[in-house]
Chimera marker file (.cmm) of the C-alpha trace (Angstrom):
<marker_set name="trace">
<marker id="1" x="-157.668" y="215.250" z="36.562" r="1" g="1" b="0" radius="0.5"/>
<marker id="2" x="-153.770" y="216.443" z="36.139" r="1" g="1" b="0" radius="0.5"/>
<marker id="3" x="-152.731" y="214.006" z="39.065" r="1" g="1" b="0" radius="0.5"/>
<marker id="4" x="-154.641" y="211.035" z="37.404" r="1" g="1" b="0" radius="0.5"/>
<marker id="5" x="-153.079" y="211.930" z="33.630" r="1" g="1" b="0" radius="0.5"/>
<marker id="6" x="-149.658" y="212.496" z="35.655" r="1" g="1" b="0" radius="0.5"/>
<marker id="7" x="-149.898" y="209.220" z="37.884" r="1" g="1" b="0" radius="0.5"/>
<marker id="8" x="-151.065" y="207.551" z="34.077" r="1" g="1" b="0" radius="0.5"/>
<marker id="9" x="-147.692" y="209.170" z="32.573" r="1" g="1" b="0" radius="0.5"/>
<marker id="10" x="-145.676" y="207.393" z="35.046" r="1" g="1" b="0" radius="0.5"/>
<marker id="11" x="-146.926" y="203.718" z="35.591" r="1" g="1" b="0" radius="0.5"/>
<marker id="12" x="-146.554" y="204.111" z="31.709" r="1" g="1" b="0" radius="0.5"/>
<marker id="13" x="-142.927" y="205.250" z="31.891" r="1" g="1" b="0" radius="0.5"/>
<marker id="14" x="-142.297" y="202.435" z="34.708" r="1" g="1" b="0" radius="0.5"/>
<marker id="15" x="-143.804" y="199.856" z="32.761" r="1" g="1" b="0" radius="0.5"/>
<marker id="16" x="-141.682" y="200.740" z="29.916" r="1" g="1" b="0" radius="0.5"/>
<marker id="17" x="-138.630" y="200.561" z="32.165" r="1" g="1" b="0" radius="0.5"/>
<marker id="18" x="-139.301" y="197.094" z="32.958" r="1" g="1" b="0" radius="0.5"/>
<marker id="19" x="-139.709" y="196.123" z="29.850" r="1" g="1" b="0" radius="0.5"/>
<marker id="20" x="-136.600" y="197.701" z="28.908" r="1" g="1" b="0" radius="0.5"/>
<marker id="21" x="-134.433" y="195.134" z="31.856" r="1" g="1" b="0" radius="0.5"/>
<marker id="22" x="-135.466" y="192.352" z="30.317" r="1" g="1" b="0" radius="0.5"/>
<marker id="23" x="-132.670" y="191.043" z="27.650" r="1" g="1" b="0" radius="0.5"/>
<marker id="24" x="-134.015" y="189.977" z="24.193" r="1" g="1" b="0" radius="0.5"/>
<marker id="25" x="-133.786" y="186.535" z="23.239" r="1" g="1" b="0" radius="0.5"/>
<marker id="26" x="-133.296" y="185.870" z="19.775" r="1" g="1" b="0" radius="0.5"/>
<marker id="27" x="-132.158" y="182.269" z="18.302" r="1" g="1" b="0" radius="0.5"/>
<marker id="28" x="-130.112" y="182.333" z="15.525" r="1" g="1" b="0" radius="0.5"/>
<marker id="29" x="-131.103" y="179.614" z="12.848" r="1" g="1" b="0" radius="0.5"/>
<marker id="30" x="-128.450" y="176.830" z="12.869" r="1" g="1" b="0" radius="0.5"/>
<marker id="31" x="-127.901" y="176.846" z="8.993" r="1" g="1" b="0" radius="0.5"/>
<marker id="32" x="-126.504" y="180.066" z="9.014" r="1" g="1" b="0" radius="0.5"/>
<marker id="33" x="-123.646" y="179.426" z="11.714" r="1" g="1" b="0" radius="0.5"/>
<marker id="34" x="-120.125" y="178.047" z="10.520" r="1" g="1" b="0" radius="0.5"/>
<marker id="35" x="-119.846" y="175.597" z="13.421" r="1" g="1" b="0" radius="0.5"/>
<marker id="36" x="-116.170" y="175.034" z="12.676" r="1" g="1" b="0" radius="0.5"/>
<marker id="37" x="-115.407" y="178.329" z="13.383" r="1" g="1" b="0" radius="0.5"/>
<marker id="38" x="-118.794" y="179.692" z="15.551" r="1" g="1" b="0" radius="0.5"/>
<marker id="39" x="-119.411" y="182.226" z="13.162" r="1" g="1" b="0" radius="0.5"/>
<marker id="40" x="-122.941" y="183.320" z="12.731" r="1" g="1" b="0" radius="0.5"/>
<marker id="41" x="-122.415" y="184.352" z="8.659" r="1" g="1" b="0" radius="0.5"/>
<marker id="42" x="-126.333" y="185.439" z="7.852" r="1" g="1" b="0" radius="0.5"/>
<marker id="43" x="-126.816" y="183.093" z="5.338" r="1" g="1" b="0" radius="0.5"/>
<marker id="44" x="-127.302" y="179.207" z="4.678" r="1" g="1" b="0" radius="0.5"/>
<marker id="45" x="-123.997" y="177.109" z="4.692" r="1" g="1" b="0" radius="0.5"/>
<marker id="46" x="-122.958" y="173.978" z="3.652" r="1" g="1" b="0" radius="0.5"/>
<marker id="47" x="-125.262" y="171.505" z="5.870" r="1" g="1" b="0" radius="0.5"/>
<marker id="48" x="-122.754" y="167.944" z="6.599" r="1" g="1" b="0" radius="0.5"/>
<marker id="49" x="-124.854" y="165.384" z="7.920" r="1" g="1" b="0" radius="0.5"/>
<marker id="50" x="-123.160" y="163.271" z="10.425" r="1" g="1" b="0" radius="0.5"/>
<marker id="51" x="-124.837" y="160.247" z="12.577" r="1" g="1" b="0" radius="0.5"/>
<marker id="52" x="-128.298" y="161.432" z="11.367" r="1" g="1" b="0" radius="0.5"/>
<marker id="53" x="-127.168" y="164.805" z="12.671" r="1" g="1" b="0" radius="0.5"/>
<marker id="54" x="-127.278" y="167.713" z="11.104" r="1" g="1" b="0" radius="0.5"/>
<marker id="55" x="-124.026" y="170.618" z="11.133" r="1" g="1" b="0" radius="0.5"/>
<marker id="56" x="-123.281" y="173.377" z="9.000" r="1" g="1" b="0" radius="0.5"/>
<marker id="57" x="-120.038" y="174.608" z="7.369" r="1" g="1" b="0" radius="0.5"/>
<marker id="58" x="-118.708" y="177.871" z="5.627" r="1" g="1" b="0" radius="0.5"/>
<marker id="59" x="-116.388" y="176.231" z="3.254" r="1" g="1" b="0" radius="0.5"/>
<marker id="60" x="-115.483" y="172.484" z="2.273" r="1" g="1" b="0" radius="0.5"/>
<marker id="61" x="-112.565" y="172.514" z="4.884" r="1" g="1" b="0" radius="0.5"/>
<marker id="62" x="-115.398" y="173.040" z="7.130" r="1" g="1" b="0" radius="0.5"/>
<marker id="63" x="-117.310" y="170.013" z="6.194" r="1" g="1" b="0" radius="0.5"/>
<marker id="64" x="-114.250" y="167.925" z="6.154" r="1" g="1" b="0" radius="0.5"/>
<marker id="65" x="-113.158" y="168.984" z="9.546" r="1" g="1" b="0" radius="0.5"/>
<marker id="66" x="-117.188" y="168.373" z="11.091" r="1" g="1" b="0" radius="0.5"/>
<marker id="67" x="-117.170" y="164.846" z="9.180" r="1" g="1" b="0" radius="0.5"/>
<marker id="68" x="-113.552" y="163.972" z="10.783" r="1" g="1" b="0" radius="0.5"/>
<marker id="69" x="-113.145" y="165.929" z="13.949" r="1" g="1" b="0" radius="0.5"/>
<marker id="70" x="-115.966" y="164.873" z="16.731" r="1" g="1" b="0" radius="0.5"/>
<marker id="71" x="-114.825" y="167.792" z="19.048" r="1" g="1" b="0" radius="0.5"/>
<marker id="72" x="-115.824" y="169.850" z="15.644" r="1" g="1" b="0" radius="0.5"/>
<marker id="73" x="-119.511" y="169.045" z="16.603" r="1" g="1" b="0" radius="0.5"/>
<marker id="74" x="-119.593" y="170.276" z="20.247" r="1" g="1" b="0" radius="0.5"/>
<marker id="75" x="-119.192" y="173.652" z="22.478" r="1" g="1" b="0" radius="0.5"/>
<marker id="76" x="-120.213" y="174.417" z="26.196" r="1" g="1" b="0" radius="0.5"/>
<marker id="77" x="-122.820" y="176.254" z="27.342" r="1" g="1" b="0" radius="0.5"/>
<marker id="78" x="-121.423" y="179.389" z="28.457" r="1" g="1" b="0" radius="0.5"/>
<marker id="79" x="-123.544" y="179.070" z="32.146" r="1" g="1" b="0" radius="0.5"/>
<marker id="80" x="-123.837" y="175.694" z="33.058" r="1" g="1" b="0" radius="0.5"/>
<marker id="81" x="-120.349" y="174.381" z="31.323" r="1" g="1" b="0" radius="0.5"/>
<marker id="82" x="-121.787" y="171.408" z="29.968" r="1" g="1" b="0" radius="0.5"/>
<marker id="83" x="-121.066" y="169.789" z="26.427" r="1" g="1" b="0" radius="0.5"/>
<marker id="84" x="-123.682" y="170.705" z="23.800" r="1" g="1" b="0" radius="0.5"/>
<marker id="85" x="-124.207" y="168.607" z="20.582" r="1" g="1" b="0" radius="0.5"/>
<marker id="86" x="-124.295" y="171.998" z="18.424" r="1" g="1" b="0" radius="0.5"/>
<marker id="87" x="-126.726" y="170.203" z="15.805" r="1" g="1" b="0" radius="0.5"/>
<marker id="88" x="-129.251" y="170.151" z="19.182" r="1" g="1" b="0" radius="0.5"/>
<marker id="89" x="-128.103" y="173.800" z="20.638" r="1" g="1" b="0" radius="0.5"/>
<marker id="90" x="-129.997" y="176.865" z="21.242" r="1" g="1" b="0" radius="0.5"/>
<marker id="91" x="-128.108" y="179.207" z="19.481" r="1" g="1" b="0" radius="0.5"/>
<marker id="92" x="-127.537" y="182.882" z="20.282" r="1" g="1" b="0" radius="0.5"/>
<marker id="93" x="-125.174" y="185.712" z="19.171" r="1" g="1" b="0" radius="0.5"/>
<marker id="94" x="-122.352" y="186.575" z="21.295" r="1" g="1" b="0" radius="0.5"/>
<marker id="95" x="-120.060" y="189.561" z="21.102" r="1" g="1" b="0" radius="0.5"/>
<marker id="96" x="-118.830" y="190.196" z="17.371" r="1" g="1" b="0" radius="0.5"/>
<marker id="97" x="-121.038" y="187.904" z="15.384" r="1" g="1" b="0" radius="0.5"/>
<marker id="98" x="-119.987" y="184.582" z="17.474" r="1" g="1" b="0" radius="0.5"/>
<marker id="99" x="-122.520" y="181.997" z="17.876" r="1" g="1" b="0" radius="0.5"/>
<marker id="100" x="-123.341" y="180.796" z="21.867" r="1" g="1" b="0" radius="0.5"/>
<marker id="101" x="-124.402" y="177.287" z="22.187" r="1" g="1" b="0" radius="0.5"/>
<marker id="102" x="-126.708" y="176.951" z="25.019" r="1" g="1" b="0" radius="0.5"/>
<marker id="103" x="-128.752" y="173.670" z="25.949" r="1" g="1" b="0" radius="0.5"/>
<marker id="104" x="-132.019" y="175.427" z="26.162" r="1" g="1" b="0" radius="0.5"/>
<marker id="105" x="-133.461" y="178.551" z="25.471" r="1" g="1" b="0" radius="0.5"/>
<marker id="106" x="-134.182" y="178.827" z="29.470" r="1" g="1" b="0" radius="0.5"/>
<marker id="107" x="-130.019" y="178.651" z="30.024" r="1" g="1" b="0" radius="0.5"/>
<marker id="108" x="-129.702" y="181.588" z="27.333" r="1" g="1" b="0" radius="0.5"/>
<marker id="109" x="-131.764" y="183.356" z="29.118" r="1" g="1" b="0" radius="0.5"/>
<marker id="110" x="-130.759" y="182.943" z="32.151" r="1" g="1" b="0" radius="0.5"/>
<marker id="111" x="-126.681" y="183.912" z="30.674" r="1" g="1" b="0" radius="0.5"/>
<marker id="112" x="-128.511" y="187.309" z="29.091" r="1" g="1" b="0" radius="0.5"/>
<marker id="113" x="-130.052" y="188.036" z="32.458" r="1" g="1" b="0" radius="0.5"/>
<marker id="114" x="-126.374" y="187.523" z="34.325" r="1" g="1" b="0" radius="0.5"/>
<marker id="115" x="-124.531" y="189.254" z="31.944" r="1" g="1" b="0" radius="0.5"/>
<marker id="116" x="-127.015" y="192.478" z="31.998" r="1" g="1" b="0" radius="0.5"/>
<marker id="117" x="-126.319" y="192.594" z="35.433" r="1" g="1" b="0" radius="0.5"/>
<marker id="118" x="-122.610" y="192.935" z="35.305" r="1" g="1" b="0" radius="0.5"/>
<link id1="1" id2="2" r="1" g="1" b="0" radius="0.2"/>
<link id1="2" id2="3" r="1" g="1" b="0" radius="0.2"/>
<link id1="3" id2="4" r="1" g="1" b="0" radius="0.2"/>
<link id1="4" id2="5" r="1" g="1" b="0" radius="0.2"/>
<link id1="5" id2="6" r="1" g="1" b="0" radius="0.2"/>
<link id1="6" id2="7" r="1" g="1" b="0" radius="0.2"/>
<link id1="7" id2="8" r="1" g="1" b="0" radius="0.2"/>
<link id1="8" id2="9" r="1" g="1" b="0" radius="0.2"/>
<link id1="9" id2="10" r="1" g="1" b="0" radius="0.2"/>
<link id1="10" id2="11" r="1" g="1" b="0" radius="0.2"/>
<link id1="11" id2="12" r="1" g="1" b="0" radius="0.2"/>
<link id1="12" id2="13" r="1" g="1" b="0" radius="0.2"/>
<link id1="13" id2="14" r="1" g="1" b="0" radius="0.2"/>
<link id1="14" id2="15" r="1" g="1" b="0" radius="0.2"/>
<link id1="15" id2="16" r="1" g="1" b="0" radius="0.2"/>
<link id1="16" id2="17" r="1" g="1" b="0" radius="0.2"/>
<link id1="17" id2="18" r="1" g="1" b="0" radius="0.2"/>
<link id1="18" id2="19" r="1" g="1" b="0" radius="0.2"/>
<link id1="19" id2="20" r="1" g="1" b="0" radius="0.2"/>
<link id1="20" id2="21" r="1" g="1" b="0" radius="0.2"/>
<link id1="21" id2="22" r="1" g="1" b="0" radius="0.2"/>
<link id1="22" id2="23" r="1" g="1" b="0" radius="0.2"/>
<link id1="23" id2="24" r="1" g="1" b="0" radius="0.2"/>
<link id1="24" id2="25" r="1" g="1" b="0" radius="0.2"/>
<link id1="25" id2="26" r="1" g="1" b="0" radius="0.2"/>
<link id1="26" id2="27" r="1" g="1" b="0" radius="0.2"/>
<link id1="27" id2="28" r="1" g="1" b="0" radius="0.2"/>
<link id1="28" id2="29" r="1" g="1" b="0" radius="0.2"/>
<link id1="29" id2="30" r="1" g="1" b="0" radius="0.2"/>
<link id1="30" id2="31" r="1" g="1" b="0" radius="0.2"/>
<link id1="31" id2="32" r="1" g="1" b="0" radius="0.2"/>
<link id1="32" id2="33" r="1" g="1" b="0" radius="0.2"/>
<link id1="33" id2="34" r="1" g="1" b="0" radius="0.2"/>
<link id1="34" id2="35" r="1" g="1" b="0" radius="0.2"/>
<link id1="35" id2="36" r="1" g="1" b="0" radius="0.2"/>
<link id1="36" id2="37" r="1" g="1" b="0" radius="0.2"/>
<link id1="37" id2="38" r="1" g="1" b="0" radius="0.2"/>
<link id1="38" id2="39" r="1" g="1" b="0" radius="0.2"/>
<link id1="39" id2="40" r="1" g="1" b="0" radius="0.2"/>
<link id1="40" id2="41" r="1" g="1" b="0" radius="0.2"/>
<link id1="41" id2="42" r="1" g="1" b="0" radius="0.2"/>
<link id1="42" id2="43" r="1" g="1" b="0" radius="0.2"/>
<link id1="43" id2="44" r="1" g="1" b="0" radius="0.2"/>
<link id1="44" id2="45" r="1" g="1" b="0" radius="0.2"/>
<link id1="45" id2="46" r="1" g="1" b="0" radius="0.2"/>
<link id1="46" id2="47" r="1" g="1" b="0" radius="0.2"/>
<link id1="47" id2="48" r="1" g="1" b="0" radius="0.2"/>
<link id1="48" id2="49" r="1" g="1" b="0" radius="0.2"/>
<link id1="49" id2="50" r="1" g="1" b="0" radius="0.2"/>
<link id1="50" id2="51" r="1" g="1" b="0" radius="0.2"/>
<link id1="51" id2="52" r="1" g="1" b="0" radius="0.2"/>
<link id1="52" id2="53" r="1" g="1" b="0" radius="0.2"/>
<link id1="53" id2="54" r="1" g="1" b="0" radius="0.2"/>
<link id1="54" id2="55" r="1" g="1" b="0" radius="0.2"/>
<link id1="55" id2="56" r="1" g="1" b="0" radius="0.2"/>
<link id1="56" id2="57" r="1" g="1" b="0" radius="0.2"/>
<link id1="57" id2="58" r="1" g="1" b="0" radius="0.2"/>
<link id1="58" id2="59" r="1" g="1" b="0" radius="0.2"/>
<link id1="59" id2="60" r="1" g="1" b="0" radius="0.2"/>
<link id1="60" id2="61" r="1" g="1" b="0" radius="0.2"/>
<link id1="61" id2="62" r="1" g="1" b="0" radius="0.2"/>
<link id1="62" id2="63" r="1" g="1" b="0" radius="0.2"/>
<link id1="63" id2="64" r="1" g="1" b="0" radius="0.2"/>
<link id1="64" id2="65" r="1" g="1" b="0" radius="0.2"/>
<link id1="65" id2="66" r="1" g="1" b="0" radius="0.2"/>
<link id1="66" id2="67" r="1" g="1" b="0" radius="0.2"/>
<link id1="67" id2="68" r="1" g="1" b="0" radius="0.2"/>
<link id1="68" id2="69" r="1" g="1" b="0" radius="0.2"/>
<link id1="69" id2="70" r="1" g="1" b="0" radius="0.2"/>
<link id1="70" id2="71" r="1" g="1" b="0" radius="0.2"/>
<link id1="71" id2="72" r="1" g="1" b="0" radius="0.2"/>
<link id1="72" id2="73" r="1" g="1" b="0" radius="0.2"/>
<link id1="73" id2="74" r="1" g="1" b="0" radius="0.2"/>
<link id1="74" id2="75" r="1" g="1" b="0" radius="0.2"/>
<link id1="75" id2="76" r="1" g="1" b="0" radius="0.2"/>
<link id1="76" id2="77" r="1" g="1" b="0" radius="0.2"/>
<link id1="77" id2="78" r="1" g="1" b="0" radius="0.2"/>
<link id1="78" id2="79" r="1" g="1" b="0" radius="0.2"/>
<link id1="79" id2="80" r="1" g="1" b="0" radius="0.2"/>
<link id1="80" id2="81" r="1" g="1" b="0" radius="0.2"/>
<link id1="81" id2="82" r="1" g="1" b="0" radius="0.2"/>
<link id1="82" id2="83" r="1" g="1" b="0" radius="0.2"/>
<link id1="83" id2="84" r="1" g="1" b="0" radius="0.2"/>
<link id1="84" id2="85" r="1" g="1" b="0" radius="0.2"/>
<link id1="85" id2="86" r="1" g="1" b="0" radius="0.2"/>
<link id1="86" id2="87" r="1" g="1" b="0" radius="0.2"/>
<link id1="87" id2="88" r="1" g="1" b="0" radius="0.2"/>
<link id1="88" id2="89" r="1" g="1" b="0" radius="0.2"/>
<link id1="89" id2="90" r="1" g="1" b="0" radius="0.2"/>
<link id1="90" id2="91" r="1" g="1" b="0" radius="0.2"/>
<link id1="91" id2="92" r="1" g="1" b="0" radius="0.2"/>
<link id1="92" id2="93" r="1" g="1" b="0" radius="0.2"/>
<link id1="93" id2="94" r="1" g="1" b="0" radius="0.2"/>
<link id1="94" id2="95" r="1" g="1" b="0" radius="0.2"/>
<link id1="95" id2="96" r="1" g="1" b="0" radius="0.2"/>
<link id1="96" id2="97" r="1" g="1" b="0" radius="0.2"/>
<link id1="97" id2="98" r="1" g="1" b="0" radius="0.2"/>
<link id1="98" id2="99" r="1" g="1" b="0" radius="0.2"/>
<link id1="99" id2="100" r="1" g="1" b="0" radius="0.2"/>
<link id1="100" id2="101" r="1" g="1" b="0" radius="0.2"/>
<link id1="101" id2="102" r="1" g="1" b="0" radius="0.2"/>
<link id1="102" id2="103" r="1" g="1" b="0" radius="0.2"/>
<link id1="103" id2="104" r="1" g="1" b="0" radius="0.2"/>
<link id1="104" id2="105" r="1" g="1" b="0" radius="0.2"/>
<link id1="105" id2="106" r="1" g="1" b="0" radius="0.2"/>
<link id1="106" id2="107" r="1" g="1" b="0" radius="0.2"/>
<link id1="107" id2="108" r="1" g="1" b="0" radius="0.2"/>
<link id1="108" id2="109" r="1" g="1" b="0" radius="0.2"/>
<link id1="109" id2="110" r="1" g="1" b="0" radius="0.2"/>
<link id1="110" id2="111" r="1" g="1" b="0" radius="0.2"/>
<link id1="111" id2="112" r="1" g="1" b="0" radius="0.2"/>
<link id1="112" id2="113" r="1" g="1" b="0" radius="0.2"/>
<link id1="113" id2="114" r="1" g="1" b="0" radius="0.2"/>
<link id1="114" id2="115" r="1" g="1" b="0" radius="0.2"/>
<link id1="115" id2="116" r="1" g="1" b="0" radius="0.2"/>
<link id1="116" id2="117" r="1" g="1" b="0" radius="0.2"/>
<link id1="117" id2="118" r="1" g="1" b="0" radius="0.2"/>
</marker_set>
């Protein structure tokens, strides 16, 4: 009876563990990033809609500069290097509140399980 309670503790405890290595993958809602300056500010912003697209902005320099400034509305996936339309992202926090535009959820995922392992 001990062994089977003390092989139960630990398939527990190793399940847990397992858990545990596997990064949490949380998307951050668009309307709460200032995509001028990637800032994830944990609240709605100013939404500027552009080619039927829509962006958000933290101040009305902001909206000006997505309106007027194409690059404005674009980042690269921080694994694959490819352009992202940030109105179509998967968006995750980075280091210090920064938003991380990602093309899918499955690239984000993929960047949290590299970066885990370093």
């Amino acid at each position: 009876m001990r062994r089977l309670n003390l092989l139960l503790i630990i398939m527990v405890l190793l399940a847990g563990s397992v858990y545990a290595m596997e990064p949490e993958l949380k998307q951050v809602d668009p309307s709460e990033v200032c995509m001028v300056n990637d800032t994830i500010m944990g609240k709605p912003q100013i939404p500027v809609e552009v080619d039927g697209k829509k962006y958000y902005g933290c101040c009305q320099g902001c909206v000006v500069t997505l309106k007027k400034n194409p690059a404005s509305r674009f980042a690269r996936d921080p694994l694959t290097g490819r352009r992202v339309d940030k109105s179509e992202a998967f968006i995750i926090q980075g280091p210090r509140g920064r938003a991380l535009y990602f093309e899918s959820s499955q690239t984000a995922m993929r960047y949290l399980q590299e970066i885990k392992r370093d």
